[in-house]
C-alpha positions in Angstrom: 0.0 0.0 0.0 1.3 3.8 -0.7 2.1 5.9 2.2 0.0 8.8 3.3 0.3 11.4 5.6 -2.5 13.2 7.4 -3.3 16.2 9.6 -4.4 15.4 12.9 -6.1 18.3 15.0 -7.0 17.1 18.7 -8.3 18.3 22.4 -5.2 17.2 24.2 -7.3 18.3 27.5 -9.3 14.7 27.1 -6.3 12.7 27.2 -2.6 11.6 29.0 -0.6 12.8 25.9 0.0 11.5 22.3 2.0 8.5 22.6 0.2 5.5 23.5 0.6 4.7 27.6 -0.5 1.6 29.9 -3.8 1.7 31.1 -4.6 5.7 30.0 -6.4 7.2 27.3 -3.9 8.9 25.2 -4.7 10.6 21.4 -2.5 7.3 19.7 -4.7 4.8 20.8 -8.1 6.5 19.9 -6.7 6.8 16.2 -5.0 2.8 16.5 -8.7 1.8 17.5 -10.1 3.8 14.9 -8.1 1.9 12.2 -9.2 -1.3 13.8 -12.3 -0.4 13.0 -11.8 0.6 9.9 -9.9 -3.2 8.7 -7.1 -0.8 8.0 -5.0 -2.7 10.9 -5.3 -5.8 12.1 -6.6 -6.9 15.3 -3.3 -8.4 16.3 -1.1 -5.3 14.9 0.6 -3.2 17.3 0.7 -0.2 14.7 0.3 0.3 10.7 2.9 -0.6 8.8 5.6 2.4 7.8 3.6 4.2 10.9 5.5 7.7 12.3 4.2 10.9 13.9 5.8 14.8 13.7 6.2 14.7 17.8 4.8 13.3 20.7 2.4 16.0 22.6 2.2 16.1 26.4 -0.8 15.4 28.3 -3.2 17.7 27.7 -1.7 19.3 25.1 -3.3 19.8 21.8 -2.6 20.2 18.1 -4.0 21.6 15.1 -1.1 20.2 12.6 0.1 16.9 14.5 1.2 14.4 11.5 1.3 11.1 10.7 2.1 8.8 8.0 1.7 5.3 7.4 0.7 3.0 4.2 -2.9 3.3 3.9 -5.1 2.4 1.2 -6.3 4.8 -1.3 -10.0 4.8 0.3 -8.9 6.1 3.4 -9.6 10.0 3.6 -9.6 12.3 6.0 -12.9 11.9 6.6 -13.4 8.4 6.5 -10.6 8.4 9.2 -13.1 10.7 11.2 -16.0 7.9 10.5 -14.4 5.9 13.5 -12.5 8.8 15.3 -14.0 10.4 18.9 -15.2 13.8 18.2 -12.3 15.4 19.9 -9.8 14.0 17.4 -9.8 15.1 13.8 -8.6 14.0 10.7 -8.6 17.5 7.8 -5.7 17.0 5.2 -4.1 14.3 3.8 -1.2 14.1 1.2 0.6 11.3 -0.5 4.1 10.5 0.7 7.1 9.0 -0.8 8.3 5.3 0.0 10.8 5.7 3.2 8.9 8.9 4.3 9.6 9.4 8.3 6.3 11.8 9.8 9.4 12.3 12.6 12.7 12.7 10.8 11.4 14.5 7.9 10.1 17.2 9.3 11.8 20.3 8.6 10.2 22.7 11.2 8.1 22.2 14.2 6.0 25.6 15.6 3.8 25.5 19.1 1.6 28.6 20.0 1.0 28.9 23.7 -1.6 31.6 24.9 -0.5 32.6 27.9 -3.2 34.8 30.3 -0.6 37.8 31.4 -2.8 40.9 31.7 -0.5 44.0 30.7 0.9 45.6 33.6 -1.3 48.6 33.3 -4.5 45.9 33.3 -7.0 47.1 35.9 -9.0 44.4 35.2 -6.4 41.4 35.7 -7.5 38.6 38.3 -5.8 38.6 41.4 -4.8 35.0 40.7 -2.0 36.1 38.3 0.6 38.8 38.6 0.6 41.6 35.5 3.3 41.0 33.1 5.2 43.9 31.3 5.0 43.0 27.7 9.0 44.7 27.4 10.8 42.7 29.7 8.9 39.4 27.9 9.4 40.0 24.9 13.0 41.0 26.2 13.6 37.6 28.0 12.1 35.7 24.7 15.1 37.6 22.2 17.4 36.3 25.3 16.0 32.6 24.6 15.9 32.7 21.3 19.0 31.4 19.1 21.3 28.3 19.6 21.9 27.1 23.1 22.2 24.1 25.7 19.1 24.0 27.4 19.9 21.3 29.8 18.4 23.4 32.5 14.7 23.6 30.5 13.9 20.1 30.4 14.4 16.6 32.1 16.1 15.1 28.9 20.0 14.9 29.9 21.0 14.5 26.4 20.5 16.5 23.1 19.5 19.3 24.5 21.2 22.2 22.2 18.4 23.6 20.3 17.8 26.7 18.5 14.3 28.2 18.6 12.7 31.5 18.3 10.5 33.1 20.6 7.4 35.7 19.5 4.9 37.2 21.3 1.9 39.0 20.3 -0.5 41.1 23.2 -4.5 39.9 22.3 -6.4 41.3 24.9 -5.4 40.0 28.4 -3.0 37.7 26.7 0.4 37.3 25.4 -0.1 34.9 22.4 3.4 33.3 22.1 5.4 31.3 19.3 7.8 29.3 19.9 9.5 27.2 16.5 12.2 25.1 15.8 13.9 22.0 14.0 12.7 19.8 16.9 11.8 20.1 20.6 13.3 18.3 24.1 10.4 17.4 26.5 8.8 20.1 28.2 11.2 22.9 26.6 8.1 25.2 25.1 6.5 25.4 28.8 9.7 26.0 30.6 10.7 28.9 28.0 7.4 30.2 28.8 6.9 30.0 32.5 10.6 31.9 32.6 9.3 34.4 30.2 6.3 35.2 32.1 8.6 35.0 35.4 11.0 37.8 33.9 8.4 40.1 32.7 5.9 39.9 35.9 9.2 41.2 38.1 9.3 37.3 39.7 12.4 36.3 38.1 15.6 39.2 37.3 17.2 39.2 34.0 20.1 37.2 35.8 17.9 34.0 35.6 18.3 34.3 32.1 21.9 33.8 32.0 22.2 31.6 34.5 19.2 29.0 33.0 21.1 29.2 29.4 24.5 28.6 31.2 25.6 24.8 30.8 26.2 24.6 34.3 23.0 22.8 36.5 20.4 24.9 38.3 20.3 24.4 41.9 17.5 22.2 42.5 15.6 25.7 44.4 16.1 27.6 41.0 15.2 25.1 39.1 12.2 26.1 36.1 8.9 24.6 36.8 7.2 24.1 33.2 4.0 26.2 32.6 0.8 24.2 32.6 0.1 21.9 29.6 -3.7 23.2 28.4 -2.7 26.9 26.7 0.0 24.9 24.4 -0.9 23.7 21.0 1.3 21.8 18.3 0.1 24.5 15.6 2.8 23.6 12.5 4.9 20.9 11.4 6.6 21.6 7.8 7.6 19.0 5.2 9.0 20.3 1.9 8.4 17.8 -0.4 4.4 16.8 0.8 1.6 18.9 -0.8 -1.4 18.3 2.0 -4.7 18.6 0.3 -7.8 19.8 2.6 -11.2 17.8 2.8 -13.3 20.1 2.9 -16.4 18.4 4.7 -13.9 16.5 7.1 -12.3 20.3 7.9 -16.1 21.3 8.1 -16.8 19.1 10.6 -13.9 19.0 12.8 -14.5 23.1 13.0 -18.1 22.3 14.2 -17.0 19.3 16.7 -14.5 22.1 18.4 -17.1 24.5 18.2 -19.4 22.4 20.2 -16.3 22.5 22.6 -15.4 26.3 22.7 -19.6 26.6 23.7 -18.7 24.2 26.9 -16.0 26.3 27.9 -17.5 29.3 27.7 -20.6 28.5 29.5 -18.6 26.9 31.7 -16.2 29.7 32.6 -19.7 32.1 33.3 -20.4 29.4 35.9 -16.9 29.9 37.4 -18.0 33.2 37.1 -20.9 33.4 39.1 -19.6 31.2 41.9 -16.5 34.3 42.4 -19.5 37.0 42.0 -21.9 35.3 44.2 -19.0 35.4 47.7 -18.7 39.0 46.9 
């Protein structure tokens, strides 16, 4: 069978990460089952033939552009991918892929957008539950993280850890809306990068921290960088030169109305939270 590659957008918030774990729901096995029921994979296969993703998500972290490939047959489309698929998982482009393609070691580029709630330091309407941030010193602190370095101190990998992303941040509203891209990521380096960004520019953390992180000499276990929480962060792009993905439009349609549904639930469920606070004024 031919290889293809497909889009994956998910709700990591539903699930203990991408990659398949013991006795968890995880994003992996929803899509494994789902080609199960499709006859795609056998009952007795661990995994599809050829099969590789872009990256492996935390727990409740989502995507819009997670990839992966495997040989499928020519039937299998986006959307009858979604035919079997929990609504929080969705299948909206597909592309054909050369024989030997890797969704993991072909990918050229990988970009995660976290939106991180920072009121602006003049905010009067910011929640007591999180400092202000000054939008200079974090977008300061993200050129300082920026560019080629050792981050041994941003993640618990203790090998390959030289990395050279780019930091952006954009002010919508009471948020800083924050880009992070690179070649590739070590574990938990996005959500360290940030929580010291937003340290730096509320006034928790000096411009010292900076240096000190990036140094290649360990933190002290009391400095060390707690990673920001998993739920803002979303696996946004994943570039391969030589694939051309094609949009289905009615599977697109429909995963934009099955995250629809889901924005509705928050909302309504954040006036609830709403009222409680009001209601012990």
């Amino acid at each position: 069978m031919p290889m293809r590659a497909f889009r994956i957008a998910y709700d990591g918030t539903d699930y203990h990460g991408f990659q398949r774990q013991p006795d968890v729901p995880t994003v992996e096995d929803a899509m494994f089952d789902a080609l199960r029921a499709l006859e795609v994979l056998a009952p007795d296969a661990d995994k599809p033939a050829g099969y590789a993703a872009a990256g492996r998500t935390d727990a409740g972290v989502s995507a819009l552009a997670q990839t992966v490939a495997f040989e499928a047959p020519d039937w299998l489309t986006p959307r009858a991918f979604n035919g079997e698929l929990p609504a929080g998982i969705r299948a909206w482009a597909a592309a054909d892929a050369p024989d030997g393609f890797h969704a993991t070691y072909h990918a050229t580029r990988r970009e995660y957008t976290y939106h991180l709630y920072a009121p602006a330091a003049e905010s009067r309407g910011a929640s007591p539950a999180c400092a202000a941030v000054d939008d200079d010193r974090f977008r300061a602190a993200c050129d300082a993280l920026s560019g080629a370095h050792d981050f041994y101190n941003f993640t618990p990998d203790d090998r390959n850890t030289e990395r050279s992303p780019t930091l952006d941040a954009t002010r919508e509203g009471d948020y800083l809306v924050v880009t992070v891209a690179a070649g590739g990521f070590a574990r938990e380096l996005v959500r360290r990068l940030v929580s010291l960004a937003r340290a730096v520019g509320a006034g928790e953390e000096s411009s010292d921290k900076l240096e000190r992180a990036l140094d290649p000499e360990p933190l002290p276990g009391h400095e060390g960088i707690a990673p920001a929480p998993p739920e803002p962060l979303v696996l946004t792009g994943v570039e391969y030169p030589d694939l051309a993905f094609e949009i289905d439009e009615r599977a697109a349609a429909s995963a934009r109305s099955a995250f629809d549904e889901r924005r509705v639930d928050r909302r309504t469920g954040a006036r609830v939270a709403g009222q409680l606070r009001d209601g012990m004024i």
